[in-house]
N, C-alpha and C positions, 0 to 999 in steps of 0.2 A: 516191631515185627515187620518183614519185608514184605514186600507185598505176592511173592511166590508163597510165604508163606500164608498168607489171609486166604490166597486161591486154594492151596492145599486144606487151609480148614474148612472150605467150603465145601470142596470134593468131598470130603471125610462128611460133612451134614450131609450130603446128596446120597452119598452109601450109605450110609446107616436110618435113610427115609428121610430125612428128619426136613431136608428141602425136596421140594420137588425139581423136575429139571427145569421147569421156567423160572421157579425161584435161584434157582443154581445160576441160569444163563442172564440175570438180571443185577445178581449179585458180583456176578465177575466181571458184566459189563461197568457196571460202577467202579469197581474197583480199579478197573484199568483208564479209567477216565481222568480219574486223578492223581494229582500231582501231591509231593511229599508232605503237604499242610493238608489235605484234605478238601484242596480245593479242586473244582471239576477248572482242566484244564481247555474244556472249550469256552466256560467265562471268562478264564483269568486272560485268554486273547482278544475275547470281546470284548471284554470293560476296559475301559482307559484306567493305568495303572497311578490312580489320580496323587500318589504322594511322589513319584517320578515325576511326571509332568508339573506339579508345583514346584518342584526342586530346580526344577530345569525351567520353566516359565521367567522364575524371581533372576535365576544367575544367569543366565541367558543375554542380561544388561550389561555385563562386564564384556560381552562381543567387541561392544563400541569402543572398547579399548584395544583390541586388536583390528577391526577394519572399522572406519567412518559408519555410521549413522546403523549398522549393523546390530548396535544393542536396541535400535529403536523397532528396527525391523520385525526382527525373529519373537520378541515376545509380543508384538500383536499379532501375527501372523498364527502362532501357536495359540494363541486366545480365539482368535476367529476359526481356525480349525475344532479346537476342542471346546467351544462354548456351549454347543448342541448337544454333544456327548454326555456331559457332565456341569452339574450346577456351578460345584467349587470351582469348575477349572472358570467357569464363569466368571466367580468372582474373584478368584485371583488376578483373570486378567486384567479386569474393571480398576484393580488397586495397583496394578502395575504399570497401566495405562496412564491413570489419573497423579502416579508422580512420576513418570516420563516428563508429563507435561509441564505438571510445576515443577518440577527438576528445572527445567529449561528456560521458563520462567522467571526463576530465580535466581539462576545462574547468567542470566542477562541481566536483571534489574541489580544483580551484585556486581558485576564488571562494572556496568556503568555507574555504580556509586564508588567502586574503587577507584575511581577519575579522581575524587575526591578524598580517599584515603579511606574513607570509613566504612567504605564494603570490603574491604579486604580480610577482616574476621570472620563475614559473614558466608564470602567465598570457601575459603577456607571449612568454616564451619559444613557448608554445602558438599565438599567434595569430600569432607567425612561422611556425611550423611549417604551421600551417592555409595559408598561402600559400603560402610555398616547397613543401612535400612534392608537393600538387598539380600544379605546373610541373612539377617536376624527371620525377614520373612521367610527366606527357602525354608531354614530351621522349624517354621512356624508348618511350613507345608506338609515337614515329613510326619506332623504327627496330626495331618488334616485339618487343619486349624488355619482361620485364614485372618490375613496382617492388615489392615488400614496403615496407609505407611501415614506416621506424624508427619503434618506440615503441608499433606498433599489435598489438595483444591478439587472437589467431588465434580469433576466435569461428568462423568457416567455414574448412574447408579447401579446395584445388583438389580434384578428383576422382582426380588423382592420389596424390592423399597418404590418401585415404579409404581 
């Protein structure tokens, strides 16, 4: 049903008594408040759209592939904007932050043993990881569900673990 129509059946209750006009002018006001789900569109601009924002939080890392240090950038930046907002976005930053880091970590103590030949699988293994982990999370995000990346070293905790 459109929503001309939901006003018109409302009209139609206010004529035939059945609303009064403050019930009439409260019900049209609602009606036009919201958006095609039934959600009042003055929340859906106030709430942070938290399964966007994990989607974008997680992929956000693959920047550093297009300019230097860029993926390191933007998703702690977008963690420190949206941490107060919202819990998850909380802790997805916490998990994105903490394999930034052992990303980097790892990715140092693995060149340096590929000197020697036998980090070079593990390299390898790492820059699969560096791409898979990140999908799998966003994935994880769009259904508000949040990722512990494997392998990643809890330098921050969520607030509930504090």
């Amino acid at each position: 049903m459109s929503l001309a129509d939901e006003i018109q059946k409302l009209e139609d209750l206010r004529r035939q008594g059945v609303l009064t006009e403050e019930e009439f002018a409260q019900g049209k006001k609602r009606l036009l408040r919201q958006d095609g789900l039934g959600n009042s569109l003055k929340e859906s601009f106030e709430q942070p759209d938290e399964r966007t924002w994990g989607l974008i939080i997680h992929l956000s890392q693959f920047l550093g592939y297009l300019v230097p240090l860029l993926g390191f950038v933007v998703p702690i930046v977008i963690w420190q904007t949206m941490k107060d907002k919202s819990e998850i976005m909380d802790i997805h930053g916490i998990h994105v932050t903490n394999w930034m880091i052992s990303l980097t970590i790892y990715v140092i103590a693995f060149y340096l043993l590929s000197l020697v030949v036998i980090g070079i699988p593990f390299l390898v293994a790492a820059t699969i990881a560096a791409v898979v982990f990140p999908i799998v999370a966003a994935l994880k995000a769009q259904n508000l569900e949040t990722w512990r990346y494997p392998f990643s070293i809890p330098f921050f905790a969520p607030r509930v673990l504090r």
